[in-house]
Residue, then its C-alpha position, 0 to 999 in steps of 0.5 A: x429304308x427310313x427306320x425300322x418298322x405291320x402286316x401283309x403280303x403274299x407270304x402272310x403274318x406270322x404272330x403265331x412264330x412271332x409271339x415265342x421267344x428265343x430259346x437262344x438269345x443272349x446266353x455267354x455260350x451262344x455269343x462264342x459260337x456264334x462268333x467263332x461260326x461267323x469269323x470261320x466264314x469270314x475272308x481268309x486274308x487282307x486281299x479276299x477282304x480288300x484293303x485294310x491299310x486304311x486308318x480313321x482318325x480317333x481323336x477329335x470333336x465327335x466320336x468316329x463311327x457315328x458319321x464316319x461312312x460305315x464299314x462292313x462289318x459290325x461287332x455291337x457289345x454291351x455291359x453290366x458295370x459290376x463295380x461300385x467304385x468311380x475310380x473303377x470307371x475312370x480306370x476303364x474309360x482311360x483304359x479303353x481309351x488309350x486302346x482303342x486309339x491304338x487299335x484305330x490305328x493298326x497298333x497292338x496293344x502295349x504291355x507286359x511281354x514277358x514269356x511268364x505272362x499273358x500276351x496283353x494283345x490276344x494277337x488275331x488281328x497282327x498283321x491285318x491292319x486297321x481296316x477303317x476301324x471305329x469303336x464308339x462308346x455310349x453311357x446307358x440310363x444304368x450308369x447314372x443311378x445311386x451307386x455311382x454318384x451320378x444321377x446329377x448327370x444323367x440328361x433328360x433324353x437318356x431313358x429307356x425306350x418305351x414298349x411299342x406295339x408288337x415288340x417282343x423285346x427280350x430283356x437278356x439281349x436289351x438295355x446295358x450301362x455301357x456299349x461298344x460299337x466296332x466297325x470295320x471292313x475286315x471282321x476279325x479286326x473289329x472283332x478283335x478290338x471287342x475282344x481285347x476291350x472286354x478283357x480289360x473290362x474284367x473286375x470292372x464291367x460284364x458282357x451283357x449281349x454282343x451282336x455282329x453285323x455285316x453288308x452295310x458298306x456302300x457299293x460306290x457308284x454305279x451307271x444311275x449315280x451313287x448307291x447305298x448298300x442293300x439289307x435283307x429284303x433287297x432293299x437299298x438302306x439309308x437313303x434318307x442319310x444322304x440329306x443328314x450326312x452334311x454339317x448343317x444336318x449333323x448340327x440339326x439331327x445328330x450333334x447335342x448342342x445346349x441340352x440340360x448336361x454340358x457333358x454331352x455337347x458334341x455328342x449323341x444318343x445311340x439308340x439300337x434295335x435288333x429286328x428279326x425278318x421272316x424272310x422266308x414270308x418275305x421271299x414268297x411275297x409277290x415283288x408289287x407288294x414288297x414294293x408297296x410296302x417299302x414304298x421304293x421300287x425294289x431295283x433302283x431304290x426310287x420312291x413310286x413315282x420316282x426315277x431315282x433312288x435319290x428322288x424326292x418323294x412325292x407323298x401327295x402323288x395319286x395314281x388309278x382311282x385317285x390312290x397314293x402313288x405311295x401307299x399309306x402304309x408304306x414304310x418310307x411314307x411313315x418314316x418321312x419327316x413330313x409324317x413324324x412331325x420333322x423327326x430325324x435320324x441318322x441311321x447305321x444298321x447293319x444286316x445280321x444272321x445268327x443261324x436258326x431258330x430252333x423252333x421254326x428251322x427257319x433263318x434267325x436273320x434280320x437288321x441290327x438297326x442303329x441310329x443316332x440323334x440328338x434327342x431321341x424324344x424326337x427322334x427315333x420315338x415318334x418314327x418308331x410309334x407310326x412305324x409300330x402303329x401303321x407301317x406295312x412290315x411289322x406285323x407280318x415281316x418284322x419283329x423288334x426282339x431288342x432295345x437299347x438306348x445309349x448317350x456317347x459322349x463328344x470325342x477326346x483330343x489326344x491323350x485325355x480320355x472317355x472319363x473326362x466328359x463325365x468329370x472322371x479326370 
C-alpha cells in the first residue's frame, strides 16, 4: 500500500463503533502498561531477536531513520516543551544529541556513577548492542509560537494538518511541540533510548503520547525477487518506496532544498497518522473484495493485472464489460502519483496492537503511518483528501484516530548538535 486511506465489503462498515472514542487513548497509565505488556512479549535475548551487533551511523547530512531501510520495531514519542527558556531548549537538543549519538552506537549513557546517585543510564539495553537503532527528532508548529522567540523561524509547510472526511482525531494522542522517533530490531533497545531521552527531558519537555510499533523490516528476497514487510491486512506495505528510495527521488520527494527557512536544507517533515483497522470486519471480508480494495493481488503484492509486486501499475487496464482492472475505488489507484497531481512520499509506518477496545472487545490494532516529504502541501494533503473522499478502506475498515505534523532538522556533523539548525549554539 501507498498511504493511508471508505467503505465496503463482506465484513461491512462500522460507523456505529467508528464514531465512539477511546476510553483509553493517551492517559500516562495506559503508556506504561502498554509498554510493559509489549517488552514482556518481546524476544528474551539477542539470538531470539537476531543480531543486534549492528550500528547506524548518527552524524551526517540528514537525520538517519528517515531513509535508512526500516527496522523492526518502533517507539514514537512526543512532547509538550514546558519551559519558556531557549537556553532550556538549547540544553535539551545538545543533550538528547549527544545521547542518542551514544545510543546509536551500542554506548551507555555517561555520567555520575556514584553508588550515592542514580544510574545516568536506566540499564535495560546493557549488553544488547545497538540493533540498527536510529532516533529522529522533529519540531512541531508549537515550538515556533510567541514563548520562544520563534515564530521568524517557523516554515510555511509546518502547520497542523487540516480535518479530513471521517477522522475521528483524538487530540490527547495528536500534535506535539517535539517528537522522537526510535527504531530498531530489538524492542528493548529502542524503547530504552525513548526512556532514557525522556528522562532527561525532565524540567524541560513532557511526554505527551508515545506509541510502539513492530513488523515493518523487510523479508529479504524470496523465489519472485525482493519483498517489502506485510501490515495488517495481509498486505505487502511501501511498495511505492522502491521508486523514492534512489538519490534523485529523495532529492525530488523527501530532502527540503531552497524552502523559505535556510534552517531546514536537508531536512524533512514528518508527518504521523494512527490508523485503527477493524480487523475482525476485514477478516470476514471475501479475499476478491480485499483485494479490489487495496487494488494489489493479496499474495504477490502485483497491481491487478500485473504479475509482480513491482509491476507497473496499469491504471488504464479494462477488464469484463470495459471496467478498470483497478477499480476506481482502489486504494493504490487514489494514491498514485498520477491521481494526486504528482504528490509523493516516502512512507515508514509500522503495524501496532494496543490490546482491546473496551467498548467493543475487539482488537485496538492497526498501522502507525509515518512518511515524510518535503512539503507536505504536496505531499501527504492531497494523498490523504482523495484517499479520505474515495478510497475503499476508510469508511469500513479504517478510522484515522491521530495526526501529527513535525519539520526534523538536516543531520549534525560530529559534536555539534540538533539546536544549531535553529541558531541555538
Amino acid at each position: 500500500m501507498s498511504s493511508p486511506g471508505p467503505a465496503g465489503g463482506g465484513g461491512g462498515p462500522r460507523r456505529g463503533a467508528i464514531s465512539r472514542r477511546r476510553l483509553l487513548a493517551g492517559s500516562g497509565a495506559t503508556v506504561a502498561g502498554l509498554a510493559a505488556a509489549t517488552l514482556a512479549a518481546a524476544p528474551a535475548n539477542a539470538s531470539e531477536a537476531g543480531d543486534t551487533s549492528a550500528a547506524v551511523p548518527f552524524y551526517g547530512p540528514h537525520q538517519a531513520g528517515i531513509a535508512t531501510p526500516s527496522q523492526e520495531h518502533l517507539v514514537f514519542a512526543a512532547y509538550d516543551l514546558t519551559t519558556g527558556s531557549l537556553s532550556g531548549l538549547r540544553s535539551l537538543l545538545a543533550a538528547w544529541t549527544t545521547a542518542a549519538a551514544r545510543l546509536s552506537a551500542g554506548e551507555p549513557l555517561g555520567g555520575d556513577e556514584r553508588p550515592t546517585a542514580a544510574p545516568p543510564d536506566t540499564g535495560e539495553a546493557l549488553g544488547l548492542g545497538p540493533a540498527n537503532l536510529t532516533v529522529t527528532v522533529g519540531y512541531g508548529p508549537g515550538l515556533f509560537g510567541d514563548r520562544l522567540g520563534l515564530a521568524r523561524l517557523r516554515p510555511a509547510a509546518l502547520a497542523d494538518l487540516p480535518p479530513f472526511a471521517l477522522d475521528a482525531i483524538d487530540p490527547s494522542r495528536s500534535g506535539g511541540d517535539l517528537c522522537l522517533q526510535a527504531c530498531a530490531d530489538d524492542l528493548q533497545v529502542a524503547f530504552h533510548a525513548v526512556h532514557n531521552l525522556s528522562r532527561l527531558a525532565l524540567g524541560t519537555a513532557t511526554l505527551r503520547y508515545y506509541q510502539l510499533g513492530f513488523g515493518m523490516k523487510a523479508p529479504g528476497t524470496s523465489a519472485g525477487g525482493p519483498q517489502t514487510p506485510r501490515n495488517l491486512l495481509g498486505f505487502h506495505d511501501g511498495t511505492a518506496n522502491r521508486a523514492v528510495l534512489t538519490p534523485g527521488g529523495l532529492d525530488d520527494v523527501v530532502w527540503v532544498r531552497g524552502g523559505d527557512q535556510r534552517w531546514m536544507e536537508g531536512g524533512t517533515y514528518l508527518v504521523a497518522r494512527r490508523i485503527r483497522i477493524y480487523l475482525e470486519s476485514w477478516a470476514r471480508t471475501p479475499l476478491g473484495d480485499q483485494e479490489a480494495a487495496v487494488g494489489r493481488d493479496k499474495v504477490s503484492g502485483a497491481p491487478l493485472g500485473g504479475r509482480g509486486q513491482f509491476d507497473r501499475m496499469d491504471l488504464a487496464a479494462t477488464g469484463a464489460g470495459g471496467l478498470p482492472v483497478i477499480p476506481a475505488t482502489a486504494h493504490v489507484r487514489l494514491a498514485t502519483a498520477a491521481s494526486c497531481g504528482g504528490a509523493q512520499i516516502l512512507r515508514r509506518s509500522f503495524n501496532f496492537a494496543d490490546g482491546l477496545d473496551p467498548m467493543t472487545g475487539e482488537l485496538d490494532a492497526g498501522l502507525y503511518f509515518i512518511c515524510f516529504q518535503r512539503d507536505p502541501g504536496r505531499g501527504f494533503i492531497p494523498i490523504q483528501r482523495n484517499l479520505s473522499a474515495n478510497d475503499a478502506l476508510t469508511g469500513g475498515y479504517f478510522e484515522h484516530t491521530s495526526s501529527a505534523v513535525f519539520a526534523c532538522p538536516p543531520g549534525v556533523r560530529a559534536g555539534g548538535h540538533w539546536g544549531e539548525a535553529l541558531g541555538l549554539d
